[in-house]
DRENDOSE-42039 format. One record per residue (C-alpha): residue number from 1; x, y, z. Coordinates in Angstrom, 2 decimals, padded with zeros to 5 digits, always signed. Layout:
BEGIN
resi  x  y  z
NUM  X  Y  Z
...
% end
This chain:
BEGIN
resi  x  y  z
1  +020.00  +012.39  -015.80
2  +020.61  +010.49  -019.30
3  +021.98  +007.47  -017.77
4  +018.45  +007.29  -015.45
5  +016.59  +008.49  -019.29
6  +018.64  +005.44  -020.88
7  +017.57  +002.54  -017.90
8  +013.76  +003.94  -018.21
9  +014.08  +003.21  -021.69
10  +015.58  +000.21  -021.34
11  +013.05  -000.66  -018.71
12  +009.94  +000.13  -021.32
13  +011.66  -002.00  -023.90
14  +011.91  -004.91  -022.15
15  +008.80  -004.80  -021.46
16  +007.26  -004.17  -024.14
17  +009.50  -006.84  -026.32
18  +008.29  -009.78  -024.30
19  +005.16  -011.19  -024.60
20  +005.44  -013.30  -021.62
21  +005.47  -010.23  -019.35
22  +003.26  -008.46  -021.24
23  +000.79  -011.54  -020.39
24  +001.61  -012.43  -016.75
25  +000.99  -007.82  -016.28
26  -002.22  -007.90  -017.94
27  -003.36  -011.15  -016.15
28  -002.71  -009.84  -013.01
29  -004.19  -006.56  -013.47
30  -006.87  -008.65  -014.27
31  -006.73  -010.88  -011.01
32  -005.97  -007.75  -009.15
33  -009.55  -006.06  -010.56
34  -011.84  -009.33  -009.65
35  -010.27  -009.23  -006.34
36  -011.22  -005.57  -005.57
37  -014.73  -006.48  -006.90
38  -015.73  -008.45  -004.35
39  -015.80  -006.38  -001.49
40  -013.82  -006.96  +001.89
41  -010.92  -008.79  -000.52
42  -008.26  -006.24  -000.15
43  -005.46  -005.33  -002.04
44  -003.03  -006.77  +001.18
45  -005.06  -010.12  +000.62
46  -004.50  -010.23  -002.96
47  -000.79  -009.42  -003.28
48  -000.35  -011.90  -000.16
49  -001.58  -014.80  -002.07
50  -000.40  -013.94  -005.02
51  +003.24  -014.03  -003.44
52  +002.98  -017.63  -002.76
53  +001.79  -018.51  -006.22
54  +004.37  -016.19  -008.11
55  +006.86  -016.96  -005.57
56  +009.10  -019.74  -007.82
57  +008.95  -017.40  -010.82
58  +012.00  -014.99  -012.52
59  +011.61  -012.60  -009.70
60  +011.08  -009.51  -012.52
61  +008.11  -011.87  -013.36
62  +006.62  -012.16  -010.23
63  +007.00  -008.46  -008.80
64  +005.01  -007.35  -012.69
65  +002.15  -009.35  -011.37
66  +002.31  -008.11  -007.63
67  +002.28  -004.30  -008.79
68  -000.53  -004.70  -011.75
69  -002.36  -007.09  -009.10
70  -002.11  -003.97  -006.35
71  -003.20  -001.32  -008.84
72  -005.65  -003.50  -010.19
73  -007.01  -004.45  -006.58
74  -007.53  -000.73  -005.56
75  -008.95  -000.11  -009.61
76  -011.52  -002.71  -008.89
77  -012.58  -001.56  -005.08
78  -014.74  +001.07  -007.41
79  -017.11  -001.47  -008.92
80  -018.51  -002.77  -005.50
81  -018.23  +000.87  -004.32
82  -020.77  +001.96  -007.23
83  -022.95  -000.39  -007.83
84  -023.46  -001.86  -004.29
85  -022.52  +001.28  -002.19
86  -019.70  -001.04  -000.47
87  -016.22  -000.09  -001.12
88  -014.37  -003.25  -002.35
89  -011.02  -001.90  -000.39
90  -011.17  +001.08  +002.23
91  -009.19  +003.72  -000.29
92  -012.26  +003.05  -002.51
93  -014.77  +004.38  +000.10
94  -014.50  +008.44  -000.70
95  -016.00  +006.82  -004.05
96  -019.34  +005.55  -002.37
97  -021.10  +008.74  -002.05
98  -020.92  +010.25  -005.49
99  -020.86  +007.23  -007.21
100  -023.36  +004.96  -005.76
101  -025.58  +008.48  -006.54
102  -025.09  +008.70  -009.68
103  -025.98  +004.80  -009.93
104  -029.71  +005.51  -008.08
105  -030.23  +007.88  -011.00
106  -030.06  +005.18  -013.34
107  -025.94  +006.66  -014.66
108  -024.70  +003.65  -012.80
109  -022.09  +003.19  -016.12
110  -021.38  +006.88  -016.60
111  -019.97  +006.38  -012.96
112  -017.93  +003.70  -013.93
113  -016.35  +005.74  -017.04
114  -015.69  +008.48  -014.72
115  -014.03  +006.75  -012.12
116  -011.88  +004.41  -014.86
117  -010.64  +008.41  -016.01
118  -009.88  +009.51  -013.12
119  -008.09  +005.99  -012.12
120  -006.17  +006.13  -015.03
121  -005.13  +009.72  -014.98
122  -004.48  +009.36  -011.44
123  -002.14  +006.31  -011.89
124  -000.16  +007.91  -014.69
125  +000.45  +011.22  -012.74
126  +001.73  +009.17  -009.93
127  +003.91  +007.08  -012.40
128  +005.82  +010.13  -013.67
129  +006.24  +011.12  -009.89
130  +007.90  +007.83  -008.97
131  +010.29  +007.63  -011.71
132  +011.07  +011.49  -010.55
133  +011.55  +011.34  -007.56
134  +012.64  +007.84  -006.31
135  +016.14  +007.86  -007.92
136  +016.68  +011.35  -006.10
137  +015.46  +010.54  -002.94
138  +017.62  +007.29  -003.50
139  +020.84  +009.22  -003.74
140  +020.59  +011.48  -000.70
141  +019.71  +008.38  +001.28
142  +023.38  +006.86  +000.02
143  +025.30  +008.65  +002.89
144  +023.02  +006.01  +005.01
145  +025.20  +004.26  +007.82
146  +024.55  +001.42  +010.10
147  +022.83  +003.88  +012.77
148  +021.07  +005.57  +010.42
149  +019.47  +002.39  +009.28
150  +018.50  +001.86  +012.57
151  +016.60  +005.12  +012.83
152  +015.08  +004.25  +009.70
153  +013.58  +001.14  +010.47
154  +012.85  +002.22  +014.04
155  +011.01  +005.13  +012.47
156  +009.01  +002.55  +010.24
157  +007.22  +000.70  +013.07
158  +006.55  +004.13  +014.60
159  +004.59  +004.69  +011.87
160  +002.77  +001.48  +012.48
161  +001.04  +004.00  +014.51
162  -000.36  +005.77  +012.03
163  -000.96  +002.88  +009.48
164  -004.29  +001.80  +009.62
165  -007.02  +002.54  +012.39
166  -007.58  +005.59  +014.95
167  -005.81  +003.86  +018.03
168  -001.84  +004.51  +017.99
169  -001.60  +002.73  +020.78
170  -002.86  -000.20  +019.54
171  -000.75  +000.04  +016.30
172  +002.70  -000.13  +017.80
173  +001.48  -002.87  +019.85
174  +001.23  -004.54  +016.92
175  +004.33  -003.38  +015.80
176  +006.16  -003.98  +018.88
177  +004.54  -007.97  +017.92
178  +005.98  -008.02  +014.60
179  +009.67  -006.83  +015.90
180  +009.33  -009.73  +018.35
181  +008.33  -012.35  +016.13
182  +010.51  -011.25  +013.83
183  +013.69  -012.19  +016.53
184  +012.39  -015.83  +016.47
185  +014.98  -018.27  +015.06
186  +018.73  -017.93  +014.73
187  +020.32  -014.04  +014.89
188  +021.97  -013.46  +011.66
189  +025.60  -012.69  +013.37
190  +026.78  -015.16  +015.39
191  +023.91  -017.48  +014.20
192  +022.22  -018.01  +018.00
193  +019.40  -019.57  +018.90
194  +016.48  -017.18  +020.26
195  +012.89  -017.72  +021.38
196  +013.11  -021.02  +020.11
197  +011.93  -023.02  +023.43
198  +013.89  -025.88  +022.47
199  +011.77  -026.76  +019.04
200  +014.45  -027.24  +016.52
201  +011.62  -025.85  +013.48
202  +011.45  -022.47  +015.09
203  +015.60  -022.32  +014.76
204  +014.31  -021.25  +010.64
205  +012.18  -018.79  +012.42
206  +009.28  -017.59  +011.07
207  +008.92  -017.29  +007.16
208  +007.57  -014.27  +005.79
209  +005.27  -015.77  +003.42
210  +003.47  -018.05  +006.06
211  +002.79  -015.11  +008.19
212  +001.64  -013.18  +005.42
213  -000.81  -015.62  +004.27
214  -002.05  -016.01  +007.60
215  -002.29  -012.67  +009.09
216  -003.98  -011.77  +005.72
217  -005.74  -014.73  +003.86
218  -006.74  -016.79  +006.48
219  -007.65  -014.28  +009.01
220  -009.55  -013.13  +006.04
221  -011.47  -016.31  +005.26
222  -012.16  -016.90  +009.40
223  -013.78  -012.62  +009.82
224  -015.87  -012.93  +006.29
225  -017.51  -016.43  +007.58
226  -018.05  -015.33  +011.11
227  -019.86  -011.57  +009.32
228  -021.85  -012.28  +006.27
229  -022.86  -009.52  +004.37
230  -024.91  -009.72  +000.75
231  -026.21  -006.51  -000.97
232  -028.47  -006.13  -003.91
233  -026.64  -005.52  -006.96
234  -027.94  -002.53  -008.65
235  -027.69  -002.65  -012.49
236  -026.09  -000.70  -015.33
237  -027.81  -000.08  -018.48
238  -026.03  +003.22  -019.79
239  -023.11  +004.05  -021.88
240  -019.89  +003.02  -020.29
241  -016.98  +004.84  -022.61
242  -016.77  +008.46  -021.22
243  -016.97  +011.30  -023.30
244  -012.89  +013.21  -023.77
245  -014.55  +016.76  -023.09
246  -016.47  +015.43  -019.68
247  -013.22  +014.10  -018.50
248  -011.11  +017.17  -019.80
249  -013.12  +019.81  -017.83
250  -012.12  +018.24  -014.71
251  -008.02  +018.67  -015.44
252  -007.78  +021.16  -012.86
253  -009.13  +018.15  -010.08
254  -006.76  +016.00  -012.19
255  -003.90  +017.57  -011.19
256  -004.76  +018.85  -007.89
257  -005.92  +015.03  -007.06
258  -002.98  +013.37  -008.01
259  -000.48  +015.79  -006.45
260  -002.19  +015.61  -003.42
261  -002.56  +011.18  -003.91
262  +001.42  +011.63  -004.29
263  +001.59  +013.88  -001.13
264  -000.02  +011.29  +001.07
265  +001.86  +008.35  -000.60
266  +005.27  +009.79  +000.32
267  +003.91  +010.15  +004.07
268  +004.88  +006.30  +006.01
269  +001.55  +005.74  +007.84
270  -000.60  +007.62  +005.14
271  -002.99  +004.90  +003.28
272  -004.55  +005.22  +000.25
273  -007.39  +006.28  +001.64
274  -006.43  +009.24  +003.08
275  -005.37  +010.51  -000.41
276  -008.79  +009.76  -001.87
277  -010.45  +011.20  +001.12
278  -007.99  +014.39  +000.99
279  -008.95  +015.18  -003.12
280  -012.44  +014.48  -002.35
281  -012.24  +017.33  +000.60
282  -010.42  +019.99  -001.66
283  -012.53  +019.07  -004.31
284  -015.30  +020.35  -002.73
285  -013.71  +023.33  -001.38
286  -013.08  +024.80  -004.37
287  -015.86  +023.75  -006.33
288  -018.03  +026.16  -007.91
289  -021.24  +023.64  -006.79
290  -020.37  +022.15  -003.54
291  -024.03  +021.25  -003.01
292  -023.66  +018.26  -005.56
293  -021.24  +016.44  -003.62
294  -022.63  +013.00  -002.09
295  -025.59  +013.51  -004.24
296  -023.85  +012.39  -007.52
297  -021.43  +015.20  -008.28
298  -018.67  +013.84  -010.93
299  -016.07  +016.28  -009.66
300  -016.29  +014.39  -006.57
301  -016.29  +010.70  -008.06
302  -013.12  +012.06  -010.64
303  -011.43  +013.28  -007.19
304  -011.47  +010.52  -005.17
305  -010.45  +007.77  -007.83
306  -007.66  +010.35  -008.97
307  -006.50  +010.54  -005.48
308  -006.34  +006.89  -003.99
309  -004.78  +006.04  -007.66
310  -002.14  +008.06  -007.48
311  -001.17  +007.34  -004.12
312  +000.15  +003.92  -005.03
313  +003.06  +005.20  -006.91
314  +003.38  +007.53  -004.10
315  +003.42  +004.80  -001.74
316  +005.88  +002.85  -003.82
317  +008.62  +006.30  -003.53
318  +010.10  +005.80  -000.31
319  +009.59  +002.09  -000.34
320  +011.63  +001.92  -003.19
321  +014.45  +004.48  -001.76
322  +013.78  +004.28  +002.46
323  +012.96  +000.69  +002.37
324  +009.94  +002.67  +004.44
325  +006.52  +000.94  +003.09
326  +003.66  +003.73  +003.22
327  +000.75  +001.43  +003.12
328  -000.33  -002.11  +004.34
329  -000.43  -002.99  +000.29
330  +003.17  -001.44  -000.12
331  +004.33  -003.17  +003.46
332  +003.20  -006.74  +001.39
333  +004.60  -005.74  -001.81
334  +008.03  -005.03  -000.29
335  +008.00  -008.09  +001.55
336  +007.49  -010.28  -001.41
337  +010.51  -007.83  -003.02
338  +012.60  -008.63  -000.32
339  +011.84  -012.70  -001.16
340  +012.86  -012.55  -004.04
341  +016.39  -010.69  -003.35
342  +016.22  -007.43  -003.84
343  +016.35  -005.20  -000.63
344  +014.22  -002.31  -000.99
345  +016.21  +001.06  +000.56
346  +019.13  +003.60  -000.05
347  +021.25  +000.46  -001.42
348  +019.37  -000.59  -003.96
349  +020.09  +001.77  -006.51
350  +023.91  +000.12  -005.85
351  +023.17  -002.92  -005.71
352  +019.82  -003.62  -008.11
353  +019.53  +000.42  -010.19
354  +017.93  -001.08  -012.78
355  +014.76  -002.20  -010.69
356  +013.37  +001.32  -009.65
357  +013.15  +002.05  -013.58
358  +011.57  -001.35  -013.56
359  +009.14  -000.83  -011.18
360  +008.42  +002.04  -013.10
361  +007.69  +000.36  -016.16
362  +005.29  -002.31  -014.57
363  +003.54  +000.61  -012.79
364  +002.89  +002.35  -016.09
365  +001.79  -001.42  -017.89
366  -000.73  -001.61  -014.67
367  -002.06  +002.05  -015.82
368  -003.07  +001.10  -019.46
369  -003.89  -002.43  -018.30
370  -007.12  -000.84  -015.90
371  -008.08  +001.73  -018.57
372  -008.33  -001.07  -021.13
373  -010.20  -003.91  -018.75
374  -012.30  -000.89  -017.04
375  -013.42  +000.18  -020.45
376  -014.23  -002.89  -022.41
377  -014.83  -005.79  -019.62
378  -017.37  -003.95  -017.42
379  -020.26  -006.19  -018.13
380  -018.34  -009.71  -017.67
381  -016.37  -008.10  -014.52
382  -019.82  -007.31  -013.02
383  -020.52  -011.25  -012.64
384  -017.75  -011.88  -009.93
385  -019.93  -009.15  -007.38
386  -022.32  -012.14  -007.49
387  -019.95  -015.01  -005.98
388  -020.51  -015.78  -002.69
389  -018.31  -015.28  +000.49
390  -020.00  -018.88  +001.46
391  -018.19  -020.34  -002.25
392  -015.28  -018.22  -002.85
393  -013.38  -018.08  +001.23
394  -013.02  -022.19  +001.20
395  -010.96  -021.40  -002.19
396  -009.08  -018.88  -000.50
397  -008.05  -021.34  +002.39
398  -006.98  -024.30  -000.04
399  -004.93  -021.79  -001.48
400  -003.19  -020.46  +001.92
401  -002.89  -023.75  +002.74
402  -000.97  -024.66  -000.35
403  +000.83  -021.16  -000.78
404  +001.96  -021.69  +002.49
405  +003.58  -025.18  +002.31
406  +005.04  -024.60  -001.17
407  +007.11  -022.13  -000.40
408  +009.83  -024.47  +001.24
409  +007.88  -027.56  +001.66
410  +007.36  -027.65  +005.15
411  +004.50  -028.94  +007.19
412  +005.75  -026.65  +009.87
413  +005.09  -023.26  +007.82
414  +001.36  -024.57  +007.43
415  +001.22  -024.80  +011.40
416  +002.36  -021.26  +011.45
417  +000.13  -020.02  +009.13
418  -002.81  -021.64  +011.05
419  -001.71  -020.01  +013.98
420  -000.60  -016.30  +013.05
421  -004.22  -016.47  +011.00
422  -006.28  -017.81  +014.28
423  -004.26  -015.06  +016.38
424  -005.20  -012.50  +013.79
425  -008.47  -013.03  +014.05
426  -008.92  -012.80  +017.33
427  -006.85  -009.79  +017.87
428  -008.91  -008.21  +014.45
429  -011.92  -008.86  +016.62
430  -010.65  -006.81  +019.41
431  -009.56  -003.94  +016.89
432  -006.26  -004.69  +016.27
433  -004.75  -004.19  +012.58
434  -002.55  -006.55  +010.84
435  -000.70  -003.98  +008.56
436  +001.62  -003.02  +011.61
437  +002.19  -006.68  +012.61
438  +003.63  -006.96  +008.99
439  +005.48  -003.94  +009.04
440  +007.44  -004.73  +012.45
441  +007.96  -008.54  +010.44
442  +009.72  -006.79  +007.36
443  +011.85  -004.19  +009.45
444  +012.75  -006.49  +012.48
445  +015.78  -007.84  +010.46
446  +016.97  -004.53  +009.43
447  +016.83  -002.81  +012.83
448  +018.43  -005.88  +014.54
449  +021.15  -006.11  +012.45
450  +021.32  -002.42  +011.81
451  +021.81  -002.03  +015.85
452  +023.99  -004.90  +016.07
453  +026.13  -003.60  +013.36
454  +026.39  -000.01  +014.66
455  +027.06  -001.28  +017.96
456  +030.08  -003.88  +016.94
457  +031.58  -000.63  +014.75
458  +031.61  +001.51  +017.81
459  +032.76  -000.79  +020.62
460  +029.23  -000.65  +022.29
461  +028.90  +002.72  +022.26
462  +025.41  +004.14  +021.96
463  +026.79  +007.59  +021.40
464  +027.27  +007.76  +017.68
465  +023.31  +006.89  +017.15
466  +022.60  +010.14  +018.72
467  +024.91  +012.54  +017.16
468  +025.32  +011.94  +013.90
469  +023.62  +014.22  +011.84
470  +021.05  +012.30  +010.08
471  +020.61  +010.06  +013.08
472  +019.73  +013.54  +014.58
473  +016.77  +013.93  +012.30
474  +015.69  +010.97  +012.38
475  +015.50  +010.48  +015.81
476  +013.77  +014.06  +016.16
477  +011.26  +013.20  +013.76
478  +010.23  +009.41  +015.52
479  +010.00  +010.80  +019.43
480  +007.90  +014.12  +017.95
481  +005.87  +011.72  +016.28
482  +005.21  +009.22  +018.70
483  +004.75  +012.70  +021.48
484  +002.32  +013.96  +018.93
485  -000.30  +011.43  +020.25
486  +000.12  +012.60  +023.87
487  -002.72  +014.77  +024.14
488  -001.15  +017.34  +026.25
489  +001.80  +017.79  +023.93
490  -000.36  +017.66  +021.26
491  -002.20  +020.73  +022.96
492  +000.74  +022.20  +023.57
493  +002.06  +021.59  +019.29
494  -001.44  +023.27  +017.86
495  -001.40  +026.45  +020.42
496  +002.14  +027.00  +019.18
497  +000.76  +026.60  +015.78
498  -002.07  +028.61  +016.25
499  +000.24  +032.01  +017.53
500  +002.37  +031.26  +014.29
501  +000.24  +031.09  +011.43
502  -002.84  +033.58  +012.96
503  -000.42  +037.00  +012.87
504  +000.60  +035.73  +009.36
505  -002.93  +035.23  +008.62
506  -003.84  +038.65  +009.05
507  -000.86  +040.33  +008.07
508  -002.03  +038.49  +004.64
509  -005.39  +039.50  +005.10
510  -004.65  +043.39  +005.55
511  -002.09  +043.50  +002.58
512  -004.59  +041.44  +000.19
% end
């Protein structure tokens, strides 16, 4: 307990001594917020492109602006989501309702103070959660083996699933995609070629970063030219600055938001939306004036910001300790983690412990960073919901383009990008999400070698990956919750459920 008390502080004073990183934080919080501005730029775009521009830097450097860019991304969603009733990224849409209301009536900049509050507060409950919880969860997940690895990472592209979009199915297709591509190139063991065809630049396999870029920048660029959308921009002539007793009356939906935000973060599969959405339903359940809500009710707006906030420390939990992203954001950001040599997962507090007090540190410099932009740049911030997709996607193609060779100067990685990005967009199109396509990418190497590994330790005997004890639970866990999306079994689950908790129900009921 003191020696994690001792690296936290450590962590803060680094920080805090050097200007440098107190600069590159705050600029990309700032980059992070004019991304999530313009809505359809996500936060997966924006820490994608960011990784090929940062990607040459100190790699503490480079990972401060990632995080401040991600909070600062999903921060900035709220603007759009106000003033234009378009939610700059999908964990801002619970905020639409409420605050786009509250706009119509002319309060479009009491909205904006409200949901900066509840962003903030949101953030920082989160932040105390991660540096909590990730060491602990960390040190149980020591005893981790070869097999269990492979349970680990098998159970991460299950939850590919569950990541983004209503079709499992199509989900672990994706998944399934990213796995494969993921084999291309020489197997780290014995060094062999696979998948290769004979073309001696697919030996490298695929790089991460081109894939990235494409599946998420240039797919981007390709959807938002093919779909247009501009929307009048409503304007904002109150105060901005909330009052303290307007946002202290609400600490009660504080609290209950950001536990919940945590909740959802520490669920693989669980996006940030689901956390806003979540606060924003209990919210309204126990409000005393549930008849306000989508007509401009600021329990609502405080809610939903709280929630999807404080999610992304949530999300960052057992990414940091599982290696298990929880989000398509978190799947990016521990990507670009992984670049620069640090492998998220039960080893890392071996191998890097300093970094998860790190993490924490840039997660709390992201907090302040949105409260102070969100509270005193509104008006200039409002200018970039006025670019054009038409002037602002050929920018975000030169810079693909560029990210993508850069990163090891070859033409080849450009070709790749080009064609994951043209793929993407088709399969988008058709309904298929990127997020697991990235997730199967990051994991593919750990479940290969992790089933390699096991496999060479036991002689090529499957049996150990089925009866040892955590491999147990883990394997339990993935084939219930791939069987949860049969419907009969899923039938089956809730009727079980149903005879459980209804005697308890009453038994409650008659005592109460």
């Amino acid at each position: 307990m003191l020696d994690g008390l001792v690296s936290l502080g450590h962590a803060y004073l680094a920080l805090l001594l050097s200007p440098t990183s107190l600069a590159l934080g705050m600029a990309g919080a700032l980059t992070g917020i004019l991304v999530g501005c313009m809505p359809g730029l996500s936060a997966t775009l924006c820490i994608a492109l960011l990784t090929t521009l940062t990607v040459k830097l100190p790699a503490n450097d480079a990972i401060l602006i990632l995080v401040c860019s991600y909070v600062g991304t999903l921060y900035g969603g709220s603007r759009s989501a106000i003033l234009l009733n378009i939610p700059g990224t999908a964990a801002n849409a619970a905020s639409c309702a409420d605050g786009h209301a509250l706009a119509l009536r002319g309060e479009a900049g009491r909205a904006i103070g409200i949901a900066t509050s509840g962003a903030f507060c949101g953030t920082f409950f989160g932040v105390v959660c991660l540096a909590t919880l990730t060491p602990m969860l960390a040190n149980v997940a020591l005893s981790f083996g070869a097999q269990e690895f492979f349970w680990l990472a098998l159970f991460g592209v299950t939850m590919s699933g569950t990541l983004v979009g209503n079709d499992p199915l199509k989900g672990w297709l994706m998944g399934a995609l990213g796995l494969f591509v993921a084999q291309i190139g020489q197997e780290g063991i014995y060094a062999h070629d696979r998948f290769t065809f004979g073309l001696p630049a697919l030996a490298g396999g695929v790089a991460l970063i081109p894939a990235l870029i494409g599946a998420f920048g240039f797919a981007e660029v390709l959807t938002r030219l093919a779909d247009p959308v501009e929307r009048k921009l409503l304007e904002m002539r109150d105060s901005i600055r909330p009052r303290f007793g307007e946002v202290a009356r609400y600490w009660r939906t504080v609290l209950r938001s950001g536990a919940i935000g945590v909740l959802t973060g520490l669920m693989p599969g669980v996006g940030e939306d689901s956390g806003a959405w979540m606060s924003y339903a209990a919210a309204k359940a126990t409000t005393k004036e549930p008849e306000l809500f989508g007509k401009g009710s600021i329990d609502g707006l405080m809610a939903a910001e709280t929630g999807d906030m404080s999610s992304i420390p949530g999300h960052m939990i057992p990414m940091l300790a599982l290696g298990v992203p929880g989000s398509a954001p978190s799947a990016v950001l521990m990507a670009a983690i992984i670049i620069h040599g640090i492998q998220p997962g039960p080893m890392m507090m071996v191998e890097h412990p300093q970094f998860a007090y790190d993490m924490v540190a840039m997660t709390t410099l992201a907090t302040v960073c949105i409260l102070i932009f969100g509270l005193y740049l509104v008006r200039p911030l409002l200018y970039v919901l006025r670019v054009k997709h038409s002037v602002l996607m050929p920018i975000i193609f030169l810079m693909s383009v560029v990210g993508s060779y850069a990163t090891a100067w070859r033409l080849f990685d450009v070709y790749a990008m080009l064609a994951v990005g043209v793929g993407a967009f088709f399969l988008r199109r058709k309904g298929y999400q990127m997020a697991p396509f990235v997730l199967g990418l990051v994991l593919g190497n750990l479940l290969d070698k992790s089933l390699r590994r096991g496999l060479v330790l036991t002689d090529g005997s499957m049996v150990p990956f089925f009866t040892r004890p955590i491999c147990i639970a883990f394997a339990s866990v993935t084939i219930f919750t791939m069987l949860l999306y049969v419907p009969a079994f899923n039938r089956a689950v809730h009727r079980v459920a149903d005879a459980v908790i209804n005697p308890l129900k009453s038994l409650v009921a008659r005592r109460g």
